[in-house]
N, C-alpha and C positions, 0 to 999 in steps of 0.2 A: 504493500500500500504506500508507503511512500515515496519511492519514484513517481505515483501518481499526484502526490499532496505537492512532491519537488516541484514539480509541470506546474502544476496548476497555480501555484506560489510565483514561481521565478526564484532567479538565485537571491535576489536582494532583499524580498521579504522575507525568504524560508532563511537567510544568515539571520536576519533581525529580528525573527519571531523564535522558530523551532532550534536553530543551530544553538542560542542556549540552555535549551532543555535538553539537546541529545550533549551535550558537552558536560552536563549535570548526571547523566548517567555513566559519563567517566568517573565517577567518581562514588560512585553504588559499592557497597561493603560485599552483594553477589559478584560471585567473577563472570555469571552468567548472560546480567544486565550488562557489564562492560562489555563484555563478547557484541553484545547486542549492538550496545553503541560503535564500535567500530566497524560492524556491517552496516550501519546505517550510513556513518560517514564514507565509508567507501562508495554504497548504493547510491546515493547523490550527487558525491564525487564524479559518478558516472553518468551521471545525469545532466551537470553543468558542467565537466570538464576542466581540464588542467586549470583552464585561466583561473577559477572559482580558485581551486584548491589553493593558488600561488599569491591570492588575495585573501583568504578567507583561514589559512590552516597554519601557518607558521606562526604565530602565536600562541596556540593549540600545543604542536609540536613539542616548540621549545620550552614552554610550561611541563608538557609529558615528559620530556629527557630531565628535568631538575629536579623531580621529585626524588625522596628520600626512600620510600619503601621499594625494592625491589619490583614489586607487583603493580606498580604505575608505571616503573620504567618499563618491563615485560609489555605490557599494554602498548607503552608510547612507540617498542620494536614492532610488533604487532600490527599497528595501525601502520608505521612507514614502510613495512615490506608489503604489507598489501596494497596502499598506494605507490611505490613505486612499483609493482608488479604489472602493476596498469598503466605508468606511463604517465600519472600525476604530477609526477616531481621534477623538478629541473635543478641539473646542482652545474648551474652557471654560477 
């Protein structure tokens, strides 16, 4: 369902509405709901594309690589190989 909520949003509402709710599920004590949220950010990802991602995630990112518990950084691995698996990231 939310590829279809992406659409129908746009990038620039669904950053300013939904992207801090699904970003708020990073941070769920389930490792199940984190799972969750990184399929979602990838599923949108794919939805708007690099440009989004190159606007919208490295803030994200870099907040996920400076955390302290292992099991955020795990996460913050997690979410960049599946966006770079798809071609998300540019390391210009």
């Amino acid at each position: 369902h939310l590829p279809s909520v992406a659409r129908l949003l746009g990038p620039e509402r669904w950053a300013d509405g939904l992207l801090p709710m699904v970003r708020s599920w990073l941070d769920d004590p389930v490792s199940a709901v984190r799972e969750a949220a990184v399929r979602a950010i990838v599923t949108v990802a794919g939805e708007f594309g690099p440009a989004f991602c190159q606007a919208q995630l490295p803030g994200l990112l870099a907040e996920l690589s400076q955390r302290p518990n292992y099991l955020w950084r795990q996460l913050f691995a997690s979410l960049l190989s599946e966006l770079a698996a798809r071609g998300f990231l540019s390391y210009s």
